[in-house]
N, C-alpha and C positions, 0 to 999 in steps of 0.2 A: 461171700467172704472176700472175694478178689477185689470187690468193690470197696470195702472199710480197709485193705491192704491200701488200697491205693491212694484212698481219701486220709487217711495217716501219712501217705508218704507225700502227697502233695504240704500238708501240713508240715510236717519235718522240713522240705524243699521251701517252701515261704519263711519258716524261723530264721534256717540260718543265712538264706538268701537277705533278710533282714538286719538280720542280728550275729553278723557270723562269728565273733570273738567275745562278747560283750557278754553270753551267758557264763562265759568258762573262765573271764577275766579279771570280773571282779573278786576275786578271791585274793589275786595280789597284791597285796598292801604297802609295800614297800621295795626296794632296788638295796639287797643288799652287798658291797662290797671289801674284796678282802684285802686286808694293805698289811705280810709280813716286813718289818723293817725296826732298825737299828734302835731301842732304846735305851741300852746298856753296851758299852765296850767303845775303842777309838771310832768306831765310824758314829756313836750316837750326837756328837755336838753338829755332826753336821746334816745330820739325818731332823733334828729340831731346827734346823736353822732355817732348811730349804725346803722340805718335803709336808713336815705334818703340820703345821699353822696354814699353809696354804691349803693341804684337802683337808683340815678341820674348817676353814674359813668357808672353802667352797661349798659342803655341806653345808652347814647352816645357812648362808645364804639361798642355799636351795631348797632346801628344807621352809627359808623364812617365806617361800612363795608357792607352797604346798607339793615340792618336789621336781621332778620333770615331768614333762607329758610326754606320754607317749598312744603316739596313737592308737595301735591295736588292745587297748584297756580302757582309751576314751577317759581315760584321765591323765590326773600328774599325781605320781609316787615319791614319795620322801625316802631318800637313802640312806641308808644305817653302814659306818665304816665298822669293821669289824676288823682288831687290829693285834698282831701279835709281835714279841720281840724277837727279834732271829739272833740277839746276844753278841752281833756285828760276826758273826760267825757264818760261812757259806752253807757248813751241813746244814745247820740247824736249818736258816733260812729253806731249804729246799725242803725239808719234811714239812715244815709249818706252812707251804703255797699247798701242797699235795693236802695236807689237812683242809686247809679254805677251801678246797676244791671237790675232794671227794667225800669229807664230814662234816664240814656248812656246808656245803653245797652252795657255795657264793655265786649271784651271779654274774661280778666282773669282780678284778684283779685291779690293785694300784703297787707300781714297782716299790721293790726297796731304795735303802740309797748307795751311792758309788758304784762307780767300774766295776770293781769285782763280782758284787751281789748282782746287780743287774746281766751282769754275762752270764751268771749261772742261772737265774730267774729266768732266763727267756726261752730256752728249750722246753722248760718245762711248763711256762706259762702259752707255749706254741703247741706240746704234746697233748694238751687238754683243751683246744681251741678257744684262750681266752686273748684278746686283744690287749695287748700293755704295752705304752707310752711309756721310756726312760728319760727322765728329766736330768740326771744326773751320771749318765754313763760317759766318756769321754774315751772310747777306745777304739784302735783305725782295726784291730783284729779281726771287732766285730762286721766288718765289711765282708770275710772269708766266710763267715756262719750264714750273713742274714736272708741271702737269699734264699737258704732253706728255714729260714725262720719268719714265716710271711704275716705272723700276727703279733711281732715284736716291730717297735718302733721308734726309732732316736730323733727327739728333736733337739736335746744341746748339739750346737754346734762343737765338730769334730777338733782330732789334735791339727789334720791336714789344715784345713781352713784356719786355726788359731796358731798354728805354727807359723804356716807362710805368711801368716799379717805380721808375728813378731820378726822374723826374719826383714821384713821389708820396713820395719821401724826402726830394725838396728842398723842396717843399711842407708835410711834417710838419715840418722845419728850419728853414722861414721862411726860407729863402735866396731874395734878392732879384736881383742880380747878379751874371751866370756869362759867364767866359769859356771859348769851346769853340776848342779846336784839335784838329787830326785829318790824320794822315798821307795823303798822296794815291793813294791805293790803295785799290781797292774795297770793304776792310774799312770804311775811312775814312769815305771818302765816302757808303757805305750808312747806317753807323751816325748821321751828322751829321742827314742828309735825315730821318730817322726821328724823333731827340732834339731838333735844332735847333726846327722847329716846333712840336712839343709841349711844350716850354718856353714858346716865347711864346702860346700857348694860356690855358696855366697862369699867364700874370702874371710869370714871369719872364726879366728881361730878357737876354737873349742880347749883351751890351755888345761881345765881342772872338769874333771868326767868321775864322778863320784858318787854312791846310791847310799843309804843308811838305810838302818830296820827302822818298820812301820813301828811307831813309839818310843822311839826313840828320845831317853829326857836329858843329852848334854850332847850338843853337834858343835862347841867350841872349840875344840880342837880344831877338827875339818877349817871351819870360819877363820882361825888364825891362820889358815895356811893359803886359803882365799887372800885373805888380807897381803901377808907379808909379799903373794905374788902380781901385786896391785893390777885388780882386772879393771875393766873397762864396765862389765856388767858381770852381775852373779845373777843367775837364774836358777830357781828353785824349784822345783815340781813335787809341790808339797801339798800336805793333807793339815786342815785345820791346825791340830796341836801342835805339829811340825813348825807352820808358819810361825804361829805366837814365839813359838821356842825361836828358830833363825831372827824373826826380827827383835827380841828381848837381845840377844845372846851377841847378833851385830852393833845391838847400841852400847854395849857394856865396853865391845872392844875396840869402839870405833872403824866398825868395818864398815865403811859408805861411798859404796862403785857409781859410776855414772849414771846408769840404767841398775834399780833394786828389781831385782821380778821375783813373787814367788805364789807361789799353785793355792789350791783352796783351802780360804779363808781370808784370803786378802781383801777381796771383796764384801763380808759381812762387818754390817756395821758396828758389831759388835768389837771388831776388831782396832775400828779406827776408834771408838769411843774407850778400851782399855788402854790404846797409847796416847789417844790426844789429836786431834786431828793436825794438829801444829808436827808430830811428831811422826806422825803415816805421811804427810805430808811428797807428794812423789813419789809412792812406792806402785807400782804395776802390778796387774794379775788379769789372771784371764775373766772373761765377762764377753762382753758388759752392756750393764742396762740401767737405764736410771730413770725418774719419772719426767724427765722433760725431753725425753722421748716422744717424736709425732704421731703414737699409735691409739687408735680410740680407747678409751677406757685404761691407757695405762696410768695415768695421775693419780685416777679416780679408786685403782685397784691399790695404787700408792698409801691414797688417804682413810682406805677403809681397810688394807693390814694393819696401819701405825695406830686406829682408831681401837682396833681387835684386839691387838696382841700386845701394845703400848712399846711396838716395837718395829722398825722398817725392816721391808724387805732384804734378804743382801740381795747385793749387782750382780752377783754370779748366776743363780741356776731357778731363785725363790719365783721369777716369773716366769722363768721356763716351765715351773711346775704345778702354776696357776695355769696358764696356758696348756698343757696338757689336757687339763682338767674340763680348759673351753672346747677343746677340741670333742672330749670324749662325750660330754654332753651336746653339742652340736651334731654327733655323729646317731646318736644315740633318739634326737630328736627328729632327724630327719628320717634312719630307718623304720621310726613309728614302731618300734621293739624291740624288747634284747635280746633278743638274736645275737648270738656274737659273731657269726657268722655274719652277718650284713654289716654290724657296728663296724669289722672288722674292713671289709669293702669301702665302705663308705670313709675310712681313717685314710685309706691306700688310695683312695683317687681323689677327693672332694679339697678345695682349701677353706680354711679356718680362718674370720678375725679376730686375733687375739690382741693380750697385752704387747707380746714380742712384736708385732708385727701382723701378714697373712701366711698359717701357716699350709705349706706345702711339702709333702711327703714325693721323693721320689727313689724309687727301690728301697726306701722304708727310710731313707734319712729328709730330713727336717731342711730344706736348702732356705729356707727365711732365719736373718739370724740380726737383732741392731748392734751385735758388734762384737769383736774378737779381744779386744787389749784395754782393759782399761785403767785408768790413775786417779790416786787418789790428790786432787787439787782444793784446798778451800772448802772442806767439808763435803765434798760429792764425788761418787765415784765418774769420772770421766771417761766417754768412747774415746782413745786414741789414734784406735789403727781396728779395723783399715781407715784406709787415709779418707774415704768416702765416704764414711761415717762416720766422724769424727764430731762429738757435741763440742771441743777443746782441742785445741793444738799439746804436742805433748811439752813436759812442764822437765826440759833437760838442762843442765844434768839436774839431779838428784839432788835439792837441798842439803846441808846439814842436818846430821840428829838435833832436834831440841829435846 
């Protein structure tokens, strides 16, 4: 008897000495991931612009070459996003990660969008050990939390770094007097706290400091009063429909300061093509990326969203979010499994070539970035500032409205 004991277990010792993943792995057929985020309420125009055409793109394209491989399966698995609306709402958003988590049973996570979702997304996407890339967070807060959040990750480039570039353009500009306004919404409010004193640092005066409600549908008043105290620059720290509304609302009254800046959605093309390119024409925002950027693969990721979606990327965050996506699938191929535990390791120390650039994580932020200010000159969004990344010198002052 000892003898068939043992000649069984020698047997057993050869299989999986052989074979050590391959019997139990074929069973898994696909990588599937859970992506709660905005498809109704103010955050959805900008949740379609920058987040879901990119990981719907990225999928299919991965999908078109039978998934990823990975090694402990000794295949490549095709990913299924599985995708629910959080109604631009934070509760909601946080039951429906918990749902992909513990009733799918997903096995990775893709962030919502904005600052706000994404700050509440990460504790909980950190409490269940899922690794997740925010493409579109932009808050200095998150610095106080992350290092107790070691499976959360920012790769847009922060307010710190996009501040002190605009700071150091108003400065080469000689711009004296700026008025800031900023939507009441943690984008807002971070980015103010950040830019607002380092203006008056710099010598310039901060004259009109003013926040409005998130949807806000008439900011003419405020604008007239911008106007009548003729700034030098108005800066605006705005969210998509915000932006359309100030730059509608400034043309109407002819309000046009030397330096225009305002917050997301300045950058999406969508933007420059409902006023005109003639008529965006010098306006700034934060960014920026465009495809004649020297990063391998960025043109090429250019010509096959325009080809996808019969629509460009915007300069803001839309390759940040591609990029995330390189990253996670790089991470993902090199730990040979998903493990999120390793995916997660291998995010925190490895660097990534992406569209943006190579990316590099350090205490969980994203330090590769092609650029912080960009303007819209002659149909494309232009790097500005920093000044060492500049595809364009900036285009000052500020044209006319046409």
């Amino acid at each position: 008897m000892k003898y068939y004991k043992l000649t069984v277990c020698i047997i057993l010792l050869v299989f999986f000495t052989a074979f050590p993943l391959t019997a139990f792995s074929q069973s898994k057929d696909k990588i599937r991931i859970g992506n709660v985020i905005s498809l109704s309420g103010p955050y959805a125009a900008g949740a379609a612009m920058t987040q879901i055409p990119n990981y719907d793109m990225w999928a299919e394209e991965t999908n078109a070459k039978g998934g990823l491989y990975v090694k402990s399966f000794n295949k490549r698995l095709p990913v299924e996003i599985i995708r629910y609306d959080d109604r631009s709402d934070i509760g909601t958003a946080i039951k429906l990660i918990e749902k992909l988590i513990l009733e799918d049973k997903v096995d990775l996570l893709l962030p919502p969008w904005g600052t706000a979702m994404n700050f509440a997304a990460a504790p909980v996407a950190n409490k269940y050990g899922y690794p997740l890339i925010g493409p579109t967070i932009a808050a200095e807060k998150i610095r106080e939390t992350l290092p107790t959040l070691p499976y959360f990750f920012v790769i847009l480039n922060m307010p710190r770094a996009q501040g002190a570039a605009l700071v150091d353009l108003f400065k080469e500009l000689k711009i004296e007097k700026v008025a800031l306004i900023y939507v009441a919404d943690l984008y807002g409010i971070e980015w103010t706290a950040a830019v607002a004193p380092a203006l008056g640092v710099a010598g310039i005066e901060v004259t009109i400091l003013k926040s409005y409600p998130l949807g806000s549908k008439d900011l003419s008043p405020l604008l007239k009063t911008i106007k009548a105290a003729n700034m030098d620059a108005l800066v605006a720290m705005s969210y998509p429909g915000d932006t359309s509304l100030i730059t509608e609302q400034a043309k109407v009254i002819g309000l046009n300061p030397k330096v225009f800046y305002c917050g997301v959605g300045v950058a999406f093309p969508t933007y420059r093509d409902k006023f005109g390119a003639h008529t965006v024409e010098g306006m700034m925002g934060p960014g920026a990326w465009n495809p004649k950027l020297p990063y391998p693969g960025a043109k090429e990721y250019y010509d096959r969203h325009v080809k996808r979606w019969n629509k460009e990327p915007d300069r803001w965050a839309s390759a940040f979010a591609y990029a995330s996506l390189q990253v996670l699938e790089g991470a993902i191929e090199k730990a040979g499994t998903i493990d999120r535990k390793k995916i997660r390791d291998i995010i925190a120390t490895e660097t990534f070539p992406t569209v943006i650039g190579p990316v590099k994580f350090q205490s969980g932020f994203n330090v590769q970035s092609p650029g912080e200010i960009g303007q819209w000159q002659k149909g494309e969004f232009e790097v500005v500032a920093a000044k060492e990344k500049r595809t364009a010198a900036p285009l000052f002052p500020k044209p006319p409205w046409q």
